[in-house]
MDTraj code that builds the backbone (N, CA, C; nanometers):
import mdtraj as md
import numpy as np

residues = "UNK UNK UNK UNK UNK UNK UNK UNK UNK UNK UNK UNK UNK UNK UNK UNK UNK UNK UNK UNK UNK UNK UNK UNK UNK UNK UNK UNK UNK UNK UNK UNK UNK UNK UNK UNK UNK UNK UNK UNK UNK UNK UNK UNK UNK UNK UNK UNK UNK UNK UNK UNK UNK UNK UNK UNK UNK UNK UNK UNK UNK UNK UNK UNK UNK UNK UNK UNK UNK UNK UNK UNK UNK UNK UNK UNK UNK UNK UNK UNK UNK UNK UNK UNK UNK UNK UNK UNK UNK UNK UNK UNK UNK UNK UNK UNK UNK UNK".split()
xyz = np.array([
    [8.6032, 7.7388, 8.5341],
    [8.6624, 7.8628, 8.5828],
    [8.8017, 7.8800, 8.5215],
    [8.8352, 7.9826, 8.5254],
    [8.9792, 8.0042, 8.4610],
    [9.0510, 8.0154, 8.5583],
    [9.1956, 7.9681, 8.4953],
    [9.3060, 7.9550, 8.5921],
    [9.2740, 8.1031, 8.6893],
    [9.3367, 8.0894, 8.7978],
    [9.3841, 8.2227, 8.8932],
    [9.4782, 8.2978, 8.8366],
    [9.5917, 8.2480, 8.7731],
    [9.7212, 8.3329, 8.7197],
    [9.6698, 8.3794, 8.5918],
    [9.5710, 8.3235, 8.5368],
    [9.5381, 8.4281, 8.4243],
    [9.4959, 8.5168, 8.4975],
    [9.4066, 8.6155, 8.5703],
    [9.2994, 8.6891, 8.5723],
    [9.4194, 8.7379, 8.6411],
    [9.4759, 8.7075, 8.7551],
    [9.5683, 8.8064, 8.8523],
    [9.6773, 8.8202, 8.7878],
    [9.7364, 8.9213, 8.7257],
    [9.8403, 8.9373, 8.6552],
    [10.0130, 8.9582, 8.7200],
    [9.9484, 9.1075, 8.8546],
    [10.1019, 9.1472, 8.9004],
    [10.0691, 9.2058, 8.9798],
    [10.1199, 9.2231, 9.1173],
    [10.0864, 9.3209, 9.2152],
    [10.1117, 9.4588, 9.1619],
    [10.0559, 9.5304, 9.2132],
    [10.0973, 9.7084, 9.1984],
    [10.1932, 9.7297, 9.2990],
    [10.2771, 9.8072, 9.2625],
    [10.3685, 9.8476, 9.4219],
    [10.4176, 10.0083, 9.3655],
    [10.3036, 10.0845, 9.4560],
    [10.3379, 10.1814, 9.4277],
    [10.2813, 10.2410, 9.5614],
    [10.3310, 10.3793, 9.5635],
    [10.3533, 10.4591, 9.7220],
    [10.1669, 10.4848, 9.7799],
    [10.0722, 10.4805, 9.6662],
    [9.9594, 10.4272, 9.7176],
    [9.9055, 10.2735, 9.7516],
    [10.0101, 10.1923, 9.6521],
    [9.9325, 10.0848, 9.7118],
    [10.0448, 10.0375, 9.8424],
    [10.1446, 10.0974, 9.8720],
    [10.1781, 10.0583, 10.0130],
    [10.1084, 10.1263, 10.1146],
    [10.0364, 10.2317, 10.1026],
    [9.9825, 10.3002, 10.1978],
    [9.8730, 10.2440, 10.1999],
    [9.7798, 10.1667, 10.1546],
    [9.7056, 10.0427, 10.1802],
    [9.6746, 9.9378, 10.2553],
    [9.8260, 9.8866, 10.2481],
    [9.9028, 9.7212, 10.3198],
    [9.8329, 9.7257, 10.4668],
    [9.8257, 9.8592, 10.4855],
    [9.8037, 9.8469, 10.6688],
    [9.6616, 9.8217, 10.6506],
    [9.5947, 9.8805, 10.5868],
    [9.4386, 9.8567, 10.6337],
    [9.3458, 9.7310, 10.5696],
    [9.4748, 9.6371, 10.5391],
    [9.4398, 9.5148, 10.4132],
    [9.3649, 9.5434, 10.2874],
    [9.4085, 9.6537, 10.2103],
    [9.3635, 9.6971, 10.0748],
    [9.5110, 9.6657, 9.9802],
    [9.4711, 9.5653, 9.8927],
    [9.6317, 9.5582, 9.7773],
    [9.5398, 9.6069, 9.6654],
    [9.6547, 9.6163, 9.5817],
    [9.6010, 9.6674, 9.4408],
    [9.7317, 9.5298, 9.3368],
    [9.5817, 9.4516, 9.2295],
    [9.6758, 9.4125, 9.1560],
    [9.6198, 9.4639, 9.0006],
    [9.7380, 9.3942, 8.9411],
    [9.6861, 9.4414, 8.7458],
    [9.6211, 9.3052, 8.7330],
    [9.4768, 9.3399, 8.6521],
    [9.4521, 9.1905, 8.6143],
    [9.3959, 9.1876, 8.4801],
    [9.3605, 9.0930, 8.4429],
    [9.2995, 9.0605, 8.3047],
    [9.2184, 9.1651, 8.2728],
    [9.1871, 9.2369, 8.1222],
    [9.0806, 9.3243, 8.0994],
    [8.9729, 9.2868, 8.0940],
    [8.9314, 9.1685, 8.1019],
    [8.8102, 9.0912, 8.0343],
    [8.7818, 9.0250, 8.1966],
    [8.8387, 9.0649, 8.2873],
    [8.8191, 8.9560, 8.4028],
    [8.6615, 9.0509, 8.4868],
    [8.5764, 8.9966, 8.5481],
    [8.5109, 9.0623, 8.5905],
    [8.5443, 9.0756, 8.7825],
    [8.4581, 9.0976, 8.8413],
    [8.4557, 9.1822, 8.9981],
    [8.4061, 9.0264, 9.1195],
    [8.3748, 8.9358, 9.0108],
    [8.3323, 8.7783, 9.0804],
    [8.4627, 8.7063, 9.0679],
    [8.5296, 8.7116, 8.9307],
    [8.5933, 8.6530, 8.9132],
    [8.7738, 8.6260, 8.9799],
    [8.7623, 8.8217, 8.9767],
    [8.8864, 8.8621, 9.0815],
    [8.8924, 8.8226, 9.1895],
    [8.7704, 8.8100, 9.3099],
    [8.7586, 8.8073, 9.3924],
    [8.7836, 8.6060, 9.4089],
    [8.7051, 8.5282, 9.3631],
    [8.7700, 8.3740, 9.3494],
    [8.8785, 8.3941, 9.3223],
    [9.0009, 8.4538, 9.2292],
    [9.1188, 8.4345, 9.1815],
    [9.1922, 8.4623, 9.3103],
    [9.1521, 8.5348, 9.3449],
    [9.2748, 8.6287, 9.4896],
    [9.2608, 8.5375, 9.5783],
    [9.1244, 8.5108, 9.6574],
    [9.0735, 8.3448, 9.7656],
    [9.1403, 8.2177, 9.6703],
    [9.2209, 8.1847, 9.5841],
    [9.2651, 8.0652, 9.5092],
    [9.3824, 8.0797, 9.5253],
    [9.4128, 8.1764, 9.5401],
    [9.5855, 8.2545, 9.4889],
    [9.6760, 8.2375, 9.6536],
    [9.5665, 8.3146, 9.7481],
    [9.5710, 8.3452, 9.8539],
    [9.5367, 8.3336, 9.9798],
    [9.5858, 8.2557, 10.1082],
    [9.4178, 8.2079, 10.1788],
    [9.4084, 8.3555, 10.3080],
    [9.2915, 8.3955, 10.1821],
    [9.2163, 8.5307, 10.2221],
    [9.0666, 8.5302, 10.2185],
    [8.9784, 8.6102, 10.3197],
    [8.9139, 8.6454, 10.2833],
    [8.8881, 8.7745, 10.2047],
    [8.8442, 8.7689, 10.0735],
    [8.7880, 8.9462, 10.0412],
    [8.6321, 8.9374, 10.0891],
    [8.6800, 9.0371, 10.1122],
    [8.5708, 9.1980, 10.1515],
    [8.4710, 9.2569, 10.0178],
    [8.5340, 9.2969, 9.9254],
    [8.5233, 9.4204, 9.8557],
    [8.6154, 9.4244, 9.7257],
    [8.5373, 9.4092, 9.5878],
    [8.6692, 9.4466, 9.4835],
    [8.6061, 9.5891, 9.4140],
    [8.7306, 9.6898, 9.3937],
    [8.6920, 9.7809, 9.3018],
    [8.7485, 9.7881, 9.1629],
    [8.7265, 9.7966, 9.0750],
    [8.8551, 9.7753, 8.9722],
    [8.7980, 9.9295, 8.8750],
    [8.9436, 9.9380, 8.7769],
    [8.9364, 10.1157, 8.7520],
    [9.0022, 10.0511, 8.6013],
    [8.9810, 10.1350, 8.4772],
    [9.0446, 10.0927, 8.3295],
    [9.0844, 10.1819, 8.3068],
    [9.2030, 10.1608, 8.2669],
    [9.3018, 10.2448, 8.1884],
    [9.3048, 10.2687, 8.0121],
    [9.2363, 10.3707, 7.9997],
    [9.2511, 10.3427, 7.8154],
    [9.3989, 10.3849, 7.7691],
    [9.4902, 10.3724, 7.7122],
    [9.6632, 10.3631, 7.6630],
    [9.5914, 10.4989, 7.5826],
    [9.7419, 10.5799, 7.6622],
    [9.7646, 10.7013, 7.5770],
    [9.8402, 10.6746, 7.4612],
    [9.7737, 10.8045, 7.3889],
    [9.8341, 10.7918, 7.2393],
    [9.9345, 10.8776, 7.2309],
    [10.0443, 10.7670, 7.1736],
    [10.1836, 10.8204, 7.1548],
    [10.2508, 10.8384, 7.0316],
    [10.3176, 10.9166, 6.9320],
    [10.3444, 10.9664, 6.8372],
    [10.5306, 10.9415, 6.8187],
    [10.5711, 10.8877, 6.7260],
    [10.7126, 10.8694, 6.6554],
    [10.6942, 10.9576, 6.5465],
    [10.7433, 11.0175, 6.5540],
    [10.7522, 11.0975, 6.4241],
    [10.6385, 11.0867, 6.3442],
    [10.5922, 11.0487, 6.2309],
    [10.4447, 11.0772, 6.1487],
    [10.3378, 10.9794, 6.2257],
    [10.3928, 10.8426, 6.2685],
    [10.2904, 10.7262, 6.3581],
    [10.2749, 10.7919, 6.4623],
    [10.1564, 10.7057, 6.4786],
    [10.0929, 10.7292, 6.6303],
    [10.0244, 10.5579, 6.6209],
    [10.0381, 10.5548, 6.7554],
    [10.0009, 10.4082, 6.8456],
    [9.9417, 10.4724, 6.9677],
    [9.9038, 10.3442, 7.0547],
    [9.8676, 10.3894, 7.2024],
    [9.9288, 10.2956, 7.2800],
    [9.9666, 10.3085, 7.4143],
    [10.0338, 10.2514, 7.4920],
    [9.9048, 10.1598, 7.5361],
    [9.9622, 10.0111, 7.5966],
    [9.8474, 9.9029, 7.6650],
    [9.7852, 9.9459, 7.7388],
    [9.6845, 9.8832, 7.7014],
    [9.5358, 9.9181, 7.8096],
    [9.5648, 9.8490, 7.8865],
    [9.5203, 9.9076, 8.0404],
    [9.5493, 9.8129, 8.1993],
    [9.4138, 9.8705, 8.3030],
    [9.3910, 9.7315, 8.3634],
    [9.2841, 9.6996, 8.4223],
    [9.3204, 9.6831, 8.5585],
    [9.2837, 9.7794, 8.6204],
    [9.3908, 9.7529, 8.8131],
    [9.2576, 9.6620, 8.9135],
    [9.2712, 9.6211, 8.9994],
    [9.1532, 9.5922, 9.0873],
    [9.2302, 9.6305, 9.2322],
    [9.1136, 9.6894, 9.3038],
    [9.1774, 9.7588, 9.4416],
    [9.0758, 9.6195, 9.5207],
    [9.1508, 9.5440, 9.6178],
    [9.0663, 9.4368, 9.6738],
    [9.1239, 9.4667, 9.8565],
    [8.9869, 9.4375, 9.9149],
    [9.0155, 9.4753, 10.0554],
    [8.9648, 9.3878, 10.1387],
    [9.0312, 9.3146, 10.1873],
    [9.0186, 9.1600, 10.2723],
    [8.8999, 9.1968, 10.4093],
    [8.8441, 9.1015, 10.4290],
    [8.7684, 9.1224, 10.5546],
    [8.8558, 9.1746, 10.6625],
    [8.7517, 9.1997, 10.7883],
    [8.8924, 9.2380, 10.9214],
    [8.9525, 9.1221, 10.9856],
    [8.8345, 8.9922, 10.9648],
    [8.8992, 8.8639, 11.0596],
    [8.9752, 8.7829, 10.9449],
    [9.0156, 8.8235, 10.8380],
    [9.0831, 8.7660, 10.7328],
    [9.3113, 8.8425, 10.7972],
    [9.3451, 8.7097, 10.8086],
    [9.5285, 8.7599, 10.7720],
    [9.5826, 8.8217, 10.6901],
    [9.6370, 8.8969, 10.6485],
    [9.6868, 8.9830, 10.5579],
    [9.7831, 8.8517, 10.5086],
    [9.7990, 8.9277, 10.3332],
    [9.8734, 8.8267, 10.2517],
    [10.0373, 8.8300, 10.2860],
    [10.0978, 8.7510, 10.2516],
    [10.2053, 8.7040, 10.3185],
    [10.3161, 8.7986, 10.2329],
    [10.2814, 8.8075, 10.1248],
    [10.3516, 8.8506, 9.9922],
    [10.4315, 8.9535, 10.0352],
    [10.2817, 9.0653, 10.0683],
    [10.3354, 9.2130, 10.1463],
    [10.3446, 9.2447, 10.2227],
    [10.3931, 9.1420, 10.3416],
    [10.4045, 9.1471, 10.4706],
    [10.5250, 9.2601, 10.4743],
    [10.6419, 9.2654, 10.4548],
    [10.7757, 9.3406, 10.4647],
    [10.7748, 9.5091, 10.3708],
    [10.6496, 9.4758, 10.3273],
    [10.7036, 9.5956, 10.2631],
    [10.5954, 9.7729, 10.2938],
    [10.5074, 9.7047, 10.3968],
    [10.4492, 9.8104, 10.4689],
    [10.5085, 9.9012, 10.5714],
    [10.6502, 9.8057, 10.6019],
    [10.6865, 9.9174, 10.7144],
    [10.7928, 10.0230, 10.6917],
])
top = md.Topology()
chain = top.add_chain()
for i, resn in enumerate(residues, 1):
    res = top.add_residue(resn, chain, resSeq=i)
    for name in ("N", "CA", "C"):
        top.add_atom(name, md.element.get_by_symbol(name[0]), res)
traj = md.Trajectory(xyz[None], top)
C-alpha cells in the first residue's frame, strides 16, 4: 500500500468545505492517480475515523497565455469524504466550524 501522505495531499478550506465540518463531510486535495479505495484507507490511517462515503471530482488546469505561450495551470483531484454518524469528527477541524 502506499504511504497515507502520498495520496492525502492538503485539506481544502474553503467556505464550502466549512459548511460541511458540521455534518462530518471534509474535502481534501489528493493524488491524481489515487483511487476511491485507496482514499478512503489513507484518511482511516491518517485519522481514527470511520468513512462513510468518498466522492472525488478532477480538475483539468486552465489554459493560460503570456504573451505568444500558452501553458495550463495543475491538474487537481479533490475527494469529498463523509465519516459514518457513530464515527468522531477529525480533530484537525474541530475549531474552525464555528
Amino acid at each position: 500500500m502506499k504511504d497515507p501522505h502520498d495520496i492525502i495531499l492538503r485539506p481544502v478550506l474553503t467556505e464550502k468545505g466549512y459548511d460541511g465540518i458540521a455534518d462530518k463531510r471534509y474535502i481534501f486535495e489528493v493524488a491524481i492517480s489515487a483511487n476511491k479505495t485507496e482514499i478512503k484507507k489513507a484518511v482511516e490511517a491518517c485519522f481514527p475515523v470511520k468513512v462513510a462515503r468518498v466522492n472525488t471530482l478532477r480538475t483539468i488546469g486552465k489554459i493560460k497565455s503570456q504573451g505568444r505561450y500558452q501553458g495550463r495551470t495543475a491538474e487537481v483531484k479533490k475527494a469529498y469524504v463523509t465519516l459514518k454518524e457513530d464515527s468522531k469528527p477529525i480533530e484537525f477541524f474541530e475549531g474552525m466550524a464555528e
